[in-house]
C-alpha positions in Angstrom: -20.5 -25.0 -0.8 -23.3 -25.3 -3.4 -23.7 -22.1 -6.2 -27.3 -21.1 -4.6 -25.4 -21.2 -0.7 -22.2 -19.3 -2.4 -24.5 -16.7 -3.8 -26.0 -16.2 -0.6 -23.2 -16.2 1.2 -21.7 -13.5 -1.0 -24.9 -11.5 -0.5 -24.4 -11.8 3.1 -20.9 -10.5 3.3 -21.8 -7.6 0.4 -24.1 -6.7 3.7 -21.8 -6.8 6.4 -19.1 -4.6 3.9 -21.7 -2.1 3.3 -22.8 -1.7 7.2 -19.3 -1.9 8.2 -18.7 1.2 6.4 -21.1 3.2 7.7 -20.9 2.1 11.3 -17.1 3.4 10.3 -18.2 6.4 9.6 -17.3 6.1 5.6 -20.0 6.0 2.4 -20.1 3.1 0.8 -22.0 5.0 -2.2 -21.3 8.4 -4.2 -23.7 10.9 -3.7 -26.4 11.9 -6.7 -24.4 15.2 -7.2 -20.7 12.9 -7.5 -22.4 10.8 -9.8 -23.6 13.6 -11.9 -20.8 15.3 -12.4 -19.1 12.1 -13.3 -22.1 11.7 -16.9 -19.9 15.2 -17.7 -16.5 13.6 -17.9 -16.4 11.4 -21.3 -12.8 11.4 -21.8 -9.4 11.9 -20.4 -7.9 14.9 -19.7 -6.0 16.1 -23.0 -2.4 14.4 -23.0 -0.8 18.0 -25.0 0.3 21.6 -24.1 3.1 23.2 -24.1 4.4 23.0 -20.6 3.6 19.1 -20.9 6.7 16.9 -21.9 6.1 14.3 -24.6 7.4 11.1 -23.5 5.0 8.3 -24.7 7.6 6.9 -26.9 9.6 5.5 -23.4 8.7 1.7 -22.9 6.3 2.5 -19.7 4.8 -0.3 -17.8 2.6 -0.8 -15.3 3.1 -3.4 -12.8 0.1 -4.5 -10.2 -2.0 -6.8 -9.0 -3.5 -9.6 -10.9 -7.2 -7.7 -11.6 -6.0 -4.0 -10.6 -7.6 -1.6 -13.5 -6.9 1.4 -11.4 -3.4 1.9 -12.3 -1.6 5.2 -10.5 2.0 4.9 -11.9 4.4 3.4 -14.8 7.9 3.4 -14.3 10.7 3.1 -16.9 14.7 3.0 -17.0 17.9 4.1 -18.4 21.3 3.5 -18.2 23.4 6.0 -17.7 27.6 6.5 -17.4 29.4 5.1 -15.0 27.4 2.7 -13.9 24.8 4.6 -12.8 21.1 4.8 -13.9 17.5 7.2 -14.7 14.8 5.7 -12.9 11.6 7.7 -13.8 7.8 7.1 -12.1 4.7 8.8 -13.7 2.2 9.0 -11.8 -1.8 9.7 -13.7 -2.8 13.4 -13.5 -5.8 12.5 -11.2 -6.6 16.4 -10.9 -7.0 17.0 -14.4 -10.6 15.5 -13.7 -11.3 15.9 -10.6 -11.0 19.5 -9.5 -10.9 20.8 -5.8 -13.9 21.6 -4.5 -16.3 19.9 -7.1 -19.0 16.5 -5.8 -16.4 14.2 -7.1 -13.9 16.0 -5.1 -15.9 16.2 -1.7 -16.9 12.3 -1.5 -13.1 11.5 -1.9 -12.6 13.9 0.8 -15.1 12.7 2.6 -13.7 8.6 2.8 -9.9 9.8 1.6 -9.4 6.4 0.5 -10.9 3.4 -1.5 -11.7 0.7 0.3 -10.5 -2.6 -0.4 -12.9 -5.5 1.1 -13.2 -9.4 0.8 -16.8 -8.2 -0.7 -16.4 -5.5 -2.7 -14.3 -2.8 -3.5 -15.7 0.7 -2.1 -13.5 3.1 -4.5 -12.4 6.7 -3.6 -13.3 7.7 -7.1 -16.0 6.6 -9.4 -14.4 2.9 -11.1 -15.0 5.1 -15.0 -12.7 7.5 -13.8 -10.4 5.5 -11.7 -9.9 2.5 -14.0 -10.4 4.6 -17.0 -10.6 8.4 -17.7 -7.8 9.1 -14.7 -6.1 5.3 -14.9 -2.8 4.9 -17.0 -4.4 2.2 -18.8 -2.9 0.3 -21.3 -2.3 1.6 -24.8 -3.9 4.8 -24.2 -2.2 8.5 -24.1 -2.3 9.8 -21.0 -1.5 13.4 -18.7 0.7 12.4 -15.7 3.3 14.1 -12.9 6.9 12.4 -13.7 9.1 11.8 -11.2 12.5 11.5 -13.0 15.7 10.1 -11.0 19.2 9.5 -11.5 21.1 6.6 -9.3 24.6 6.3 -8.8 26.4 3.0 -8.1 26.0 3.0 -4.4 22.3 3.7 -4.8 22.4 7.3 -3.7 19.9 9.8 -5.7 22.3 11.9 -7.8 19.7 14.4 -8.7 15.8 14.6 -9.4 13.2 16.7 -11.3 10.0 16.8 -11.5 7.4 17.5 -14.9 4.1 17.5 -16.2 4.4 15.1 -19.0 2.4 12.6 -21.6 3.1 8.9 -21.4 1.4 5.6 -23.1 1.6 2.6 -21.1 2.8 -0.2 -23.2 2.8 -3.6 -20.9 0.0 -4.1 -18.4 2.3 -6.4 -16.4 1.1 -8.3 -12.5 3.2 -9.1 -10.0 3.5 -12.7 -9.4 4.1 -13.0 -13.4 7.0 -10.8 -13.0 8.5 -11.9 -9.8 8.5 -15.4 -11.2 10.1 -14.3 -14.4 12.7 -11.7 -12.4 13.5 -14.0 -9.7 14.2 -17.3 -11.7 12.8 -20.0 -13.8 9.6 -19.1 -14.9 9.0 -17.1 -18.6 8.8 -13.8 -19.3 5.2 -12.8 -19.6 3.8 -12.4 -22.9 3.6 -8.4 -22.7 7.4 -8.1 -21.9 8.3 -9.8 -24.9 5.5 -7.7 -27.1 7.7 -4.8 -26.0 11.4 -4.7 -27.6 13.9 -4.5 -25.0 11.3 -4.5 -21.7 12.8 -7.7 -20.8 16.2 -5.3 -20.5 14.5 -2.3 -19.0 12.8 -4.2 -16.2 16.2 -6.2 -15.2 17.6 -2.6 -14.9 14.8 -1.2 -13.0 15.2 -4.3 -10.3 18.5 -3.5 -10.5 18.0 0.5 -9.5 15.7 -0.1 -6.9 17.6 -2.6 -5.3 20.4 -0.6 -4.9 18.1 1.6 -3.3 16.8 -0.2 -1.3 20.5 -1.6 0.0 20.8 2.2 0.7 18.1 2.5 2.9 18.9 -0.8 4.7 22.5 0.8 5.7 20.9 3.4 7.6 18.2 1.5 9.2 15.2 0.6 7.2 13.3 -2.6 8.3 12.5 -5.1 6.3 9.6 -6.8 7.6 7.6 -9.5 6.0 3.7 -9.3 6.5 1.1 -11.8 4.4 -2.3 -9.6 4.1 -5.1 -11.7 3.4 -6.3 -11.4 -0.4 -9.8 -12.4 -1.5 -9.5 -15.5 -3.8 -12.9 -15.9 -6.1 -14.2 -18.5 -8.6 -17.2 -17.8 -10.4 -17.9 -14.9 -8.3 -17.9 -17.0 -5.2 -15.0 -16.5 -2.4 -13.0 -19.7 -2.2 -10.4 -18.6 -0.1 -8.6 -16.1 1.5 -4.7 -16.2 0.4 -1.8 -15.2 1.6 -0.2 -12.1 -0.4 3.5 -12.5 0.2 6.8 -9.6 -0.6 8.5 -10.5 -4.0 10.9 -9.2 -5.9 8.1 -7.3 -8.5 6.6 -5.6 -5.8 10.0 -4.7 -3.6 10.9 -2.9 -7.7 7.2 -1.0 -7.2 7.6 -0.1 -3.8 10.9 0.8 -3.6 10.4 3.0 -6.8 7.4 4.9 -5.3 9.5 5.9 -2.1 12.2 7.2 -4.1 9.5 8.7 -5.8 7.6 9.9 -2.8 10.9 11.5 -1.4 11.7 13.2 -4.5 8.2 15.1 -4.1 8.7 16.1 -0.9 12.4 17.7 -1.1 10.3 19.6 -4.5 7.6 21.0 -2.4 10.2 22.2 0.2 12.6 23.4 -2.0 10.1 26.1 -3.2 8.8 26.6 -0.2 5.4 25.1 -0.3 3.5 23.3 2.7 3.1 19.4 2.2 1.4 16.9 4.0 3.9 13.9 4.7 3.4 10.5 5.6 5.1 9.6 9.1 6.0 7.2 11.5 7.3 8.6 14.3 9.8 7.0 17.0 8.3 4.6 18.6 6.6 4.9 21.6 6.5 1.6 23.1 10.0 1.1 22.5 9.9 -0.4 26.3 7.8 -3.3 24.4 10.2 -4.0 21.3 13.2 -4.3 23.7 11.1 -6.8 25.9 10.3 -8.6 22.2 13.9 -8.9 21.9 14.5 -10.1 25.1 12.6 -12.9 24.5 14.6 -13.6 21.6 17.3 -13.4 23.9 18.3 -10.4 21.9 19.7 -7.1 23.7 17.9 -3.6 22.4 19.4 -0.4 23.7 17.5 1.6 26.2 17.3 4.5 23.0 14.8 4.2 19.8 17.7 3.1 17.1 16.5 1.8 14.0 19.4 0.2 12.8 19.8 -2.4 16.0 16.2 -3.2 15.4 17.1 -4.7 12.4 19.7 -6.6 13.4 17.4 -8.3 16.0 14.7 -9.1 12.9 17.6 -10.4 11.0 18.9 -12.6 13.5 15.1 -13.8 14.5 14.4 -14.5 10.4 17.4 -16.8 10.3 16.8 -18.2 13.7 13.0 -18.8 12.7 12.5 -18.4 9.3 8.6 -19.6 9.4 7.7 -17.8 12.8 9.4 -13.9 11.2 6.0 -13.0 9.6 3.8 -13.4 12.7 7.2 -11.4 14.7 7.2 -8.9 11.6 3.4 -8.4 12.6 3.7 -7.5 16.2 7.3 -5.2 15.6 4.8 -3.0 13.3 1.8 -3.0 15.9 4.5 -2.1 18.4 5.9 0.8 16.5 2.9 2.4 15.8 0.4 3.5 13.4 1.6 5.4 10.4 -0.2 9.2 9.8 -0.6 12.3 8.1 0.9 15.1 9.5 1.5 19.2 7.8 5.3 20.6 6.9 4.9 23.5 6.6 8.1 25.9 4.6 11.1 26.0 7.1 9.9 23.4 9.7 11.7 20.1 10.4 10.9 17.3 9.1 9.6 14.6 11.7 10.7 11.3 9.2 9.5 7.9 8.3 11.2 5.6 11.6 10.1 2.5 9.3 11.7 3.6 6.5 14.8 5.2 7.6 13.8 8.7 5.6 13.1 12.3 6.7 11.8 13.3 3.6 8.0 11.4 2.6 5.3 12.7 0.9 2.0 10.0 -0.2 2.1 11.4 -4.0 1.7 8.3 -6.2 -1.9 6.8 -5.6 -4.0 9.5 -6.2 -6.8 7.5 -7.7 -6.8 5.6 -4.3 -5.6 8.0 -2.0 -7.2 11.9 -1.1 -3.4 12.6 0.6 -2.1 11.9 -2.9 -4.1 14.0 -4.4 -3.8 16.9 -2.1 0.0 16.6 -2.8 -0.4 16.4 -6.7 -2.3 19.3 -6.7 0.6 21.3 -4.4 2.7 19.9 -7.0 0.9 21.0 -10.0 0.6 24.7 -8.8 4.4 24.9 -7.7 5.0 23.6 -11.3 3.1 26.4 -12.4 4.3 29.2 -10.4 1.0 29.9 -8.6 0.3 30.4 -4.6 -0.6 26.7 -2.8 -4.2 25.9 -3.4 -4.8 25.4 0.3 -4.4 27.4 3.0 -2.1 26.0 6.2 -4.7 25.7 8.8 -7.0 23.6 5.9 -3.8 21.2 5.3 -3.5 20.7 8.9 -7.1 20.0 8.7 -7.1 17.5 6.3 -4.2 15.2 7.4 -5.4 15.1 10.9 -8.8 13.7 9.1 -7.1 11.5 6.4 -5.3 9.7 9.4 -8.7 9.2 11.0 -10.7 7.8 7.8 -7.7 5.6 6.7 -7.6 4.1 10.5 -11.2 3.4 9.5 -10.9 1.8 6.3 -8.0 -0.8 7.8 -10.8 -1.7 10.4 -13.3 -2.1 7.7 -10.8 -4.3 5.8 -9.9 -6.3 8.8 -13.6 -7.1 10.3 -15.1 -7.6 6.9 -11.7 -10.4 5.9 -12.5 -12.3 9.7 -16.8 -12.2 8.1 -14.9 -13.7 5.5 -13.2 -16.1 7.3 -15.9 -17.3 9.3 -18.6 -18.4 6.2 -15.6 -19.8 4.9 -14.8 -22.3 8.3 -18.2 -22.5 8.9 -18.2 -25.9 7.7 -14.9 -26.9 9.6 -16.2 -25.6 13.0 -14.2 -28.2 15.4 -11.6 -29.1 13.4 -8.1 -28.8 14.6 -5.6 -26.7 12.8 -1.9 -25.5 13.0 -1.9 -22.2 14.0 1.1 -19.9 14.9 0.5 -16.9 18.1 0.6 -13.5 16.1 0.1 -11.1 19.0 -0.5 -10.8 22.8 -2.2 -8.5 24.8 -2.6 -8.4 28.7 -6.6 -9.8 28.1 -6.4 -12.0 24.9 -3.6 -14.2 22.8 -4.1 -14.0 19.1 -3.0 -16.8 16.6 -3.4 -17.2 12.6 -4.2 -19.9 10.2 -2.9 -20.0 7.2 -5.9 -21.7 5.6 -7.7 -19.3 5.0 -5.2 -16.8 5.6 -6.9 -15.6 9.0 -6.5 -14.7 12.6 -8.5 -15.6 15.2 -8.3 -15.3 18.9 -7.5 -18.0 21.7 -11.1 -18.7 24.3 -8.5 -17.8 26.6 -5.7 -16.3 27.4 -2.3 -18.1 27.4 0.2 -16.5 29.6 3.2 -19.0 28.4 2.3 -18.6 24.9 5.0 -15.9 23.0 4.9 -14.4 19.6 5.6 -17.0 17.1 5.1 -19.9 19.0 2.9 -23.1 17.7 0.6 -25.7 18.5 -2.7 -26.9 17.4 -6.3 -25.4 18.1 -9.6 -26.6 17.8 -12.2 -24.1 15.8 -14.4 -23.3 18.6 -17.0 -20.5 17.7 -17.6 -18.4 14.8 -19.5 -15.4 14.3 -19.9 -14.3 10.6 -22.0 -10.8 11.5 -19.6 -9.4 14.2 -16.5 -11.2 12.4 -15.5 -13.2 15.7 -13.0 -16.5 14.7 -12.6 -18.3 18.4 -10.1 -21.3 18.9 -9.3 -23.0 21.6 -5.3 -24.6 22.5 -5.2 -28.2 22.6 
């Protein structure tokens, strides 16, 4: 591809992105009044007070992707007796800038979520606030909600608080470089060792999380492996579309931020405030997942059980190590989508089937996520004694529509990565490739490359084909503007 056709090509998708979001439904653009409000904020939010905890002189870090800048949370260890351990999260004080009802407030509202596209990133929040004025950047004072944990042995949470507090984030860390450096041969990177005794506090952060996360397995969480597509760029052009696989760095972030998550929502009960939680309910189509297994020659119960739905993923990853993510793919399709739903004070919680936990509350992205900044601002006003700042019947409001607009976004993400795709085959069209099946419905078979890290859809239907099976395809048709990636089995 020559610089002048990458340019264009670049242009061209930029296009697609932007009509995408509005045949969504979502603005790809802040509104004049956002905008002005945002000339009014020149700094961030004043990291004193006396109800706010000075803890700056903890060795925070932020761990994230390669060019992240919007950076939501910093976590930090300690051990403690007996073998067990403090694992504490803070997560930036996104609503000591952006205040409920203001412009600013409305547009994130409005698309409850930034956006994250092959062409361009569509932020929730202006980028000066988000990777700046609201970020936990680097080296720089900063408000934040802390999430502070203590871990026994066994990985169960001994007990949990939760503070307004001031933190300084003092390694800027990415997740490859630490997964390399945690999981085996490769150096520490240069920030850990700027930092006396990271190196020691990040081994015993992998090592708090993971017994949390041994926890949660025991009682049924899956662990499923799924490879989102990730814009590669070189000189502003896209080169490829790669593979973004689990590792240990990001299994320490994840599994930090549901302790976290659970911690917030217990808090809000406790004192009797309404919460919106993140769900997964019971699957529906459990019907489907037993038929999966069968296929697998694997016998699910009749009833929705968790824990035997993991032992037929095991046994399928070690029967078929290279064919588990495109299985991992259709178990989660089959479960069903994630959403938003209200708790309100004494009701029962519905629980996270996915995760094996009743108690989950979307608290720690709040520069990326409107549910996350809902719940900090709940937070906040339990912390300070005063009523909730939105009424029940708004809440319910609210996470019915932040289901809605993040259902939206994922379908922005996922047209605009297959207009990806296809400028990037374009000049392969009739080539053969090695494709795996990643999903079958009763109209179409669907298969991926891993080449750019796409999928595409079979010309037609093959009724012997089964998730994970593969075979070679010829590149039959593309269409960049509607996103279409066609093969045809050889």
């Amino acid at each position: 591809m020559t610089e002048a056709s990458g340019a264009a090509s670049s242009a061209r998708l930029r296009r697609i992105a932007r009509r995408v979001m509005q045949e969504r439904g979502l603005e790809p653009d802040f509104p004049a009044a956002a905008l002005a409000e945002l000339a009014r904020i020149q700094a961030p939010a004043p990291a004193g007070g006396a109800e706010v905890r000075d803890l700056r002189a903890l060795p925070w870090c932020s761990i994230d992707n390669d060019d992240s800048r919007d950076l939501d949370q910093l976590t930090v260890a300690e051990a403690l007796p007996e073998g067990a351990g403090r694992l504490l999260v803070a997560v930036a004080d996104v609503d000591a800038l952006v205040k409920r009802g203001s412009a600013l407030d409305a547009h994130a509202r409005r698309n409850t979520t930034s956006v994250y596209t092959a062409a361009e990133t569509f932020p929730m929040l202006p980028e000066p606030l988000s990777t700046d004025r609201t970020s936990l950047s680097f080296g720089e004072d900063r408000v934040a909600i802390v999430i502070d944990m203590a871990i026994g042995a066994d990985g169960a949470l001994l007990r949990a608080d939760v503070s307004r507090a001031a933190v300084r984030n003092r390694a800027k860390l990415a997740y490859n470089g630490v997964a390399a450096w945690l999981g085996g041969p490769g150096p520490a990177p240069a920030a850990i060792g700027a930092v006396p005794g990271l190196a020691e506090n990040l081994r015993l952060q992998a090592d708090l999380t993971g017994r949390l996360r041994a926890r949660r397995h025991s009682q049924g969480a899956l662990v499923l492996e799924t490879n989102q597509p990730r814009p590669v760029f070189a000189d502003g052009q896209l080169v490829d579309l790669a593979a973004e696989m689990r590792n240990r760095a990001r299994d320490l972030i994840e599994d930090s931020m549901i302790a976290a998550n659970g911690v917030v929502a217990r808090f809000l009960a406790a004192r009797k405030f309404p919460a919106i939680r993140r769900i997964v309910r019971t699957p529906r189509r459990w019907d489907r997942l037993v038929a999966l297994a069968a296929t697998y020659r694997f016998e699910l119960p009749e009833a929705p059980d968790a824990k035997a739905l993991q032992g037929f993923l095991d046994a399928a990853k070690e029967r078929d190590p290279a064919g588990f993510t495109a299985l991992s793919l259709v178990v989660i399709k089959l479960m069903g989508r994630g959403e938003y739903v209200v708790e309100l004070p004494g009701g029962k919680p519905q629980g996270h089937f996915g995760l094996a936990v009743r108690d989950y509350a979307h608290s720690t992205a709040p520069n990326r996520r409107f549910p996350d900044l809902i719940t900090q601002r709940l937070v906040k006003a339990a912390l300070a004694g005063a009523p909730p700042p939105y009424p029940d019947e708004e809440l319910a409001q609210l996470a019915a529509h932040c289901t809605e607009e993040e259902d939206a976004a994922k379908k922005v993400e996922r047209q605009v990565a297959k207009s990806a795709a296809a400028i990037l085959l374009s000049p392969r069209l009739g080539e053969v490739f090695e494709v795996v099946v990643t999903a079958i419905t009763d109209f179409d078979t669907w298969i991926s490359v891993s080449h750019p890290n796409v999928e595409g859809k079979l010309v037609e239907n093959c009724a012997s084909c089964r998730v994970g099976d593969r075979f070679r395809a010829r590149l039959v048709h593309l269409d960049v503007e509607r996103g279409f990636v066609d093969f045809a089995k050889l």
